[in-house]
mmCIF file of the N, C-alpha and C atoms, coordinates in Angstrom:
data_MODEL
# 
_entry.id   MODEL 
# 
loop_
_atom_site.group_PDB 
_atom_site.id 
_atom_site.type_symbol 
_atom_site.label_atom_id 
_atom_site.label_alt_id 
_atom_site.label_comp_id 
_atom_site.label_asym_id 
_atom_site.label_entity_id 
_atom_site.label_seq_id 
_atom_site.pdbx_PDB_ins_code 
_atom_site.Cartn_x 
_atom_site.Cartn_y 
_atom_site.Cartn_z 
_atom_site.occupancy 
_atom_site.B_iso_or_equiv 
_atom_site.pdbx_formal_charge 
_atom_site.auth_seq_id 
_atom_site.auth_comp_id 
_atom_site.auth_asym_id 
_atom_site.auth_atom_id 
_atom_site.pdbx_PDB_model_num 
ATOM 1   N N  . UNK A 1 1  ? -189.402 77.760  -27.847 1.00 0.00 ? 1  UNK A N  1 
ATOM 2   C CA . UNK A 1 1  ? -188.688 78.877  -28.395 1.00 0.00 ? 1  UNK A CA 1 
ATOM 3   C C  . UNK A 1 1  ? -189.512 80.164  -28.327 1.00 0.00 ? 1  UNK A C  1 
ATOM 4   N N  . UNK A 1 2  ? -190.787 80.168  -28.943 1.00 0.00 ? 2  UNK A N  1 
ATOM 5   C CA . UNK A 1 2  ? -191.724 81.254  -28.794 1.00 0.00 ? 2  UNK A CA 1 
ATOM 6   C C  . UNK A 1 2  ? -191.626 81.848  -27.095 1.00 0.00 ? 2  UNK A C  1 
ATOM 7   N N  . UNK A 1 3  ? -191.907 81.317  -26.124 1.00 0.00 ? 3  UNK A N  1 
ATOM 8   C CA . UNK A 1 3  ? -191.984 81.618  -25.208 1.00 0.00 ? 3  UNK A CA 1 
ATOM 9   C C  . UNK A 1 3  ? -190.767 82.393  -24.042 1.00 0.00 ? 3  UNK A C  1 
ATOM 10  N N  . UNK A 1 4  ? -189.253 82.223  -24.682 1.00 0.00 ? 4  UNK A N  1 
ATOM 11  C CA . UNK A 1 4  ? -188.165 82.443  -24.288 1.00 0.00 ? 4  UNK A CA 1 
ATOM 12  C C  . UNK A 1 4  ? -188.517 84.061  -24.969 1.00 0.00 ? 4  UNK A C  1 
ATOM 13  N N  . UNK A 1 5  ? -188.807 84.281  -26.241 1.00 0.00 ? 5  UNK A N  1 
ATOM 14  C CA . UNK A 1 5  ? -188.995 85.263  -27.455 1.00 0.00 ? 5  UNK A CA 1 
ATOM 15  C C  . UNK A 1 5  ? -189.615 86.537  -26.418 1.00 0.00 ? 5  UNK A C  1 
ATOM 16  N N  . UNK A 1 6  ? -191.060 85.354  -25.975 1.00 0.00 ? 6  UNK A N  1 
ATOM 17  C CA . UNK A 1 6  ? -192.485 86.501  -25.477 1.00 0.00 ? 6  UNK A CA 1 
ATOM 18  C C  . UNK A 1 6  ? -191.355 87.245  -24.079 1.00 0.00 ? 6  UNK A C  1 
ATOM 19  N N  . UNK A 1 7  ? -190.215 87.024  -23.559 1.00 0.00 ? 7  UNK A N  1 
ATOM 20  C CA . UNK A 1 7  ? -190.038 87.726  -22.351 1.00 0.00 ? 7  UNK A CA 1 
ATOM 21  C C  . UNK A 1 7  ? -189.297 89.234  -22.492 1.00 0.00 ? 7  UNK A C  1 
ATOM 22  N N  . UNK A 1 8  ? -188.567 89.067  -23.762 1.00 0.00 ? 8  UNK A N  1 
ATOM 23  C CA . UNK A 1 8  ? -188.032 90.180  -24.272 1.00 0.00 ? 8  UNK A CA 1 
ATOM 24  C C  . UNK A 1 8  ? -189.123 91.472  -24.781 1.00 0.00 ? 8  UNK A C  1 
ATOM 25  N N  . UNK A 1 9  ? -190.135 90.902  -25.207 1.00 0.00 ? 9  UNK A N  1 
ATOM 26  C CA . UNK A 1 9  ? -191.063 92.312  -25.813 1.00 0.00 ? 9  UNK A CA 1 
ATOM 27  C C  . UNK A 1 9  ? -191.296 93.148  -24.972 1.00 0.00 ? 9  UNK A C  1 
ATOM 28  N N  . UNK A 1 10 ? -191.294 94.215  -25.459 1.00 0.00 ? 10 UNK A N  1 
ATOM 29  C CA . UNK A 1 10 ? -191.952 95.952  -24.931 1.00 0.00 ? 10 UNK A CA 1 
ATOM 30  C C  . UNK A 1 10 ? -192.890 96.264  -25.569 1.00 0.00 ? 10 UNK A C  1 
ATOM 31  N N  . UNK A 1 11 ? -194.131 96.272  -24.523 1.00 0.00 ? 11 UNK A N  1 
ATOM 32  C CA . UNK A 1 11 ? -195.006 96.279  -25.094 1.00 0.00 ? 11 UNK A CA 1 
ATOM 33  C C  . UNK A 1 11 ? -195.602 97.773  -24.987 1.00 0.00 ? 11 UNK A C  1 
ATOM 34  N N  . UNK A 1 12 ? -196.486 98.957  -25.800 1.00 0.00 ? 12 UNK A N  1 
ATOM 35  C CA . UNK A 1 12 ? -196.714 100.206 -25.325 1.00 0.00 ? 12 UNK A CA 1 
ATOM 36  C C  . UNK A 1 12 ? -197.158 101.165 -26.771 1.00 0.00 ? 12 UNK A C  1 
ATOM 37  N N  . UNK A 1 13 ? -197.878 102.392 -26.120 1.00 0.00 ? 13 UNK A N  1 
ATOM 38  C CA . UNK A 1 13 ? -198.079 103.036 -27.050 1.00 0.00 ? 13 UNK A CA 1 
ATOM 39  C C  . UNK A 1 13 ? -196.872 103.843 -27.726 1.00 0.00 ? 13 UNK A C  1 
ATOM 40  N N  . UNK A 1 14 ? -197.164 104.181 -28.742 1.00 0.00 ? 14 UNK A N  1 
ATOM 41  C CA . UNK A 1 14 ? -195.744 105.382 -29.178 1.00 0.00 ? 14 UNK A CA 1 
ATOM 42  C C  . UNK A 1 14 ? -196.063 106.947 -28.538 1.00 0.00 ? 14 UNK A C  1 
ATOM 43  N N  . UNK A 1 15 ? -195.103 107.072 -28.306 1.00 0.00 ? 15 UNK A N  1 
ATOM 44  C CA . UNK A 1 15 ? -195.726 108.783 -27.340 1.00 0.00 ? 15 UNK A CA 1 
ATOM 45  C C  . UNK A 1 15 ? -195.987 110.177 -28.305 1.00 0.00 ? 15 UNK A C  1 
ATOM 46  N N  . UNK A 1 16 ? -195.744 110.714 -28.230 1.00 0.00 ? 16 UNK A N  1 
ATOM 47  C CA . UNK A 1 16 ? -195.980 112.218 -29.227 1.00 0.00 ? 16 UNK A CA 1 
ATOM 48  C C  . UNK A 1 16 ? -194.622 112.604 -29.084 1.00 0.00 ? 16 UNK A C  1 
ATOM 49  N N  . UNK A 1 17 ? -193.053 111.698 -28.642 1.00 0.00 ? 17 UNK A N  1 
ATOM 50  C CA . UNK A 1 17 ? -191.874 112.658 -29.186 1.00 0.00 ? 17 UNK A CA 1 
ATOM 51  C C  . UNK A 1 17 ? -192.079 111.546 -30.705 1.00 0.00 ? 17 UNK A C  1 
ATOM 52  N N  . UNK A 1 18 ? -192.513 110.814 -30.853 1.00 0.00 ? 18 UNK A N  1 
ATOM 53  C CA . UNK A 1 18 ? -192.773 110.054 -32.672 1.00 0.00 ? 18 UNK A CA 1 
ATOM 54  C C  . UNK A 1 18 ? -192.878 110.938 -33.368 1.00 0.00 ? 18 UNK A C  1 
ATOM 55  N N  . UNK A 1 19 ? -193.729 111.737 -33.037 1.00 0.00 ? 19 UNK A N  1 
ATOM 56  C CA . UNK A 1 19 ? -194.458 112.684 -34.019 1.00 0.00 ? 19 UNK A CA 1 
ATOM 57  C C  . UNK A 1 19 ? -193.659 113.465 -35.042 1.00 0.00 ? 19 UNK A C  1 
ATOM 58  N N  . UNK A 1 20 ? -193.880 113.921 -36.350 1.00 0.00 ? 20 UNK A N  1 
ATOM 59  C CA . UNK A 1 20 ? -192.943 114.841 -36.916 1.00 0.00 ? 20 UNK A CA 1 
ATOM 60  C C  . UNK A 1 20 ? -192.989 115.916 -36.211 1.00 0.00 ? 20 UNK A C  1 
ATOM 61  N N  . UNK A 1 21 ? -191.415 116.730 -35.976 1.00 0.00 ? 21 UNK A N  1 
ATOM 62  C CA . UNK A 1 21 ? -191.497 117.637 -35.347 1.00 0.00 ? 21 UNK A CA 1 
ATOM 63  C C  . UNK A 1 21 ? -192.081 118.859 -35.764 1.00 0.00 ? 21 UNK A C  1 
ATOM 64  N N  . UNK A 1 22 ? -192.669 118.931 -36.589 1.00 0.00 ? 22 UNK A N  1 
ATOM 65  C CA . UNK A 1 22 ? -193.930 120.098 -37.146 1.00 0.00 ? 22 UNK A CA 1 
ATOM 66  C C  . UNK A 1 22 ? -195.024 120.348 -36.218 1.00 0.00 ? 22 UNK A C  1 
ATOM 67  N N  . UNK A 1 23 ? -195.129 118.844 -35.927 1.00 0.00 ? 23 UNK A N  1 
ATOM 68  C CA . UNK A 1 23 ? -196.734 118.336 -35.452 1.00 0.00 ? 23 UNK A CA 1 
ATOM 69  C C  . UNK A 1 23 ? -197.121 119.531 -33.677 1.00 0.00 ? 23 UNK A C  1 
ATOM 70  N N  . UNK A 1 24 ? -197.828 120.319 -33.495 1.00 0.00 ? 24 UNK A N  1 
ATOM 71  C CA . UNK A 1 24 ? -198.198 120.804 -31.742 1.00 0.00 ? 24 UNK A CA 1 
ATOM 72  C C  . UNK A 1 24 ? -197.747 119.613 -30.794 1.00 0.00 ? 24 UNK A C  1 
ATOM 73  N N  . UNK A 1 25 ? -198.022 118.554 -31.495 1.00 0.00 ? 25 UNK A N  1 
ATOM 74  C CA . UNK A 1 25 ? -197.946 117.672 -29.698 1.00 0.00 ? 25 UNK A CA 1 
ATOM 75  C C  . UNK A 1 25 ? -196.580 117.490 -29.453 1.00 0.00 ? 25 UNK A C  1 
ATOM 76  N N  . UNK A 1 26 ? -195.239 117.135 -30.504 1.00 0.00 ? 26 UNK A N  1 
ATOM 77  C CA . UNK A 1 26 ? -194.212 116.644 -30.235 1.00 0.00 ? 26 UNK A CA 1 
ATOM 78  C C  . UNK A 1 26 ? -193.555 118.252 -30.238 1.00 0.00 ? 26 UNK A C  1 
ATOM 79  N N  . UNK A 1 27 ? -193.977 119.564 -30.607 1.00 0.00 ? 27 UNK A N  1 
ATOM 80  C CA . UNK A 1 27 ? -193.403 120.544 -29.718 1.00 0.00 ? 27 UNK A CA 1 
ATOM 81  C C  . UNK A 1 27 ? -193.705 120.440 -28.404 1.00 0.00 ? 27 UNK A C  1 
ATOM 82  N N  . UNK A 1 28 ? -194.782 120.324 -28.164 1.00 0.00 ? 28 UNK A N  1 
ATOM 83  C CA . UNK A 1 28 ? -195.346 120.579 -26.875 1.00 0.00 ? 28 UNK A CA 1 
ATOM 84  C C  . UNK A 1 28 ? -194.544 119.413 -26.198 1.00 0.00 ? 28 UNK A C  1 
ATOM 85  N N  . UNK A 1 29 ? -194.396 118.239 -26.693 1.00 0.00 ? 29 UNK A N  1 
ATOM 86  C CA . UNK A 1 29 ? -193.585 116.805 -25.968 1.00 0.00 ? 29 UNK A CA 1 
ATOM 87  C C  . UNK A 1 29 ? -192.259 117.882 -25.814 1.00 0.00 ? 29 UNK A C  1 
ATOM 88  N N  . UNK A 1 30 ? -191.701 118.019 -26.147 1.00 0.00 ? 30 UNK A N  1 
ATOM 89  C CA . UNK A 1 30 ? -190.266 118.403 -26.827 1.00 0.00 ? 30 UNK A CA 1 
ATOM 90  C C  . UNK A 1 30 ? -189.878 119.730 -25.477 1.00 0.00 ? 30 UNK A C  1 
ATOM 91  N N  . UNK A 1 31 ? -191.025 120.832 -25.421 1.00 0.00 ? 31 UNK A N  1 
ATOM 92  C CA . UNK A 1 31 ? -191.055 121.656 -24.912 1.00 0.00 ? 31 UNK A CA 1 
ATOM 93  C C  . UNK A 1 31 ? -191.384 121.085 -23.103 1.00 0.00 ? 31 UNK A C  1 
ATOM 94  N N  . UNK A 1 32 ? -191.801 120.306 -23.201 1.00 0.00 ? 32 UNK A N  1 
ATOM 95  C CA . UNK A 1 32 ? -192.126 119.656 -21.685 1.00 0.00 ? 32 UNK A CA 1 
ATOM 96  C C  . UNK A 1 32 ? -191.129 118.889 -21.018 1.00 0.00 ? 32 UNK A C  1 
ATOM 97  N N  . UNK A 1 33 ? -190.423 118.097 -22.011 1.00 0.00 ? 33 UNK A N  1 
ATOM 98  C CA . UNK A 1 33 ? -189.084 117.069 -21.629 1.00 0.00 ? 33 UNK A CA 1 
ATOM 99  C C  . UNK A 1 33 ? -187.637 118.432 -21.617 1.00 0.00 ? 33 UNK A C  1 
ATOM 100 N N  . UNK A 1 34 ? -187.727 119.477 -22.043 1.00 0.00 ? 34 UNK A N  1 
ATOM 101 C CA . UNK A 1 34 ? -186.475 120.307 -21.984 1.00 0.00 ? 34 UNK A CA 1 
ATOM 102 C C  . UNK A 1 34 ? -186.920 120.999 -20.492 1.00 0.00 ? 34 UNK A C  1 
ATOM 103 N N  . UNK A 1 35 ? -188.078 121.289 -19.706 1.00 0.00 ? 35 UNK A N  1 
ATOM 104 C CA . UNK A 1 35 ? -188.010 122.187 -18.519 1.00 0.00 ? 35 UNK A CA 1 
ATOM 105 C C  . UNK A 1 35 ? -188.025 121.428 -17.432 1.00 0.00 ? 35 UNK A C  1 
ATOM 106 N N  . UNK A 1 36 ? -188.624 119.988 -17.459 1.00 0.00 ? 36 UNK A N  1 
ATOM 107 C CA . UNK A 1 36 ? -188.788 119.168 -16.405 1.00 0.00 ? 36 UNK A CA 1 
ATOM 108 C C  . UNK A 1 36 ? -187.410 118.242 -16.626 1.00 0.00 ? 36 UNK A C  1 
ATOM 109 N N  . UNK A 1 37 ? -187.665 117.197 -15.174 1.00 0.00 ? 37 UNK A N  1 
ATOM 110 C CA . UNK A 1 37 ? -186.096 116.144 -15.331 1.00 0.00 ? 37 UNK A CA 1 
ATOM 111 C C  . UNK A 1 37 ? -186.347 115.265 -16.409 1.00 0.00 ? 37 UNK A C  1 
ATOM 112 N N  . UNK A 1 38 ? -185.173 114.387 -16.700 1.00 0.00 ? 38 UNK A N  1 
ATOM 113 C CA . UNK A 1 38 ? -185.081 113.576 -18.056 1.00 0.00 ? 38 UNK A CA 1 
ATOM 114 C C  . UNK A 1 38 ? -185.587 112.369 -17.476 1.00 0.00 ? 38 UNK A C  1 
ATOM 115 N N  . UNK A 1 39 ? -187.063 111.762 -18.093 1.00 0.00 ? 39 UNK A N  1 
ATOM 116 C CA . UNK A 1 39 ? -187.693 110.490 -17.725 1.00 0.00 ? 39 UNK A CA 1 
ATOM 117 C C  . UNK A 1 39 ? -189.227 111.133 -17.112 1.00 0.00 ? 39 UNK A C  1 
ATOM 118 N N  . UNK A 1 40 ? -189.594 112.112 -16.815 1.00 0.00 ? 40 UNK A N  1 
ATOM 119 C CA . UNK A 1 40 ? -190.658 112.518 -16.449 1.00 0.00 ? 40 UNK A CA 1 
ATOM 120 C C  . UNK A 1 40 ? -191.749 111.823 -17.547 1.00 0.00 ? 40 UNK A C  1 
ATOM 121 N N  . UNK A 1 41 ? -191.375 111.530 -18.447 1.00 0.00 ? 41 UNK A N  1 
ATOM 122 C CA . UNK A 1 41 ? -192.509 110.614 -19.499 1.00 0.00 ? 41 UNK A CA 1 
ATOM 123 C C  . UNK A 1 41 ? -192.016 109.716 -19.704 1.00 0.00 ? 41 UNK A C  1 
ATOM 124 N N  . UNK A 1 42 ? -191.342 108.882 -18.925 1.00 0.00 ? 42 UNK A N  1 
ATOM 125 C CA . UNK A 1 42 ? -190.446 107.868 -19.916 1.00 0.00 ? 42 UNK A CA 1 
ATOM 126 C C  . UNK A 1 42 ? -190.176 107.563 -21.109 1.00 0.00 ? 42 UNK A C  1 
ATOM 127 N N  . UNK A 1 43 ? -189.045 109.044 -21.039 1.00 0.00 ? 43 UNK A N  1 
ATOM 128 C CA . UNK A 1 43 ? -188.295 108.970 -22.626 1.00 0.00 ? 43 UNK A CA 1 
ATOM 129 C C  . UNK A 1 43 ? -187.162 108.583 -22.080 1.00 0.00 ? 43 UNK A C  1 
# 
């Protein structure tokens, strides 16, 4: 059973759109994903 389980996980860091949107990085995320195409960071 465990092993059927392990094929589904995603495994990965959380990126900086997490961030509260207060925070510089998830403007700066925010501001980077609105001028470039959608997936350029895999969001």
């Amino acid at each position: 059973m465990l092993a059927v389980s392990v094929l589904g996980l995603r495994l990965g860091m959380p990126g900086d759109g997490t961030k509260p949107s207060s925070s510089t990085e998830r403007r700066a995320s925010d501001d980077l994903a609105q001028r470039f195409a959608p997936g350029f960071n895999s969001r």
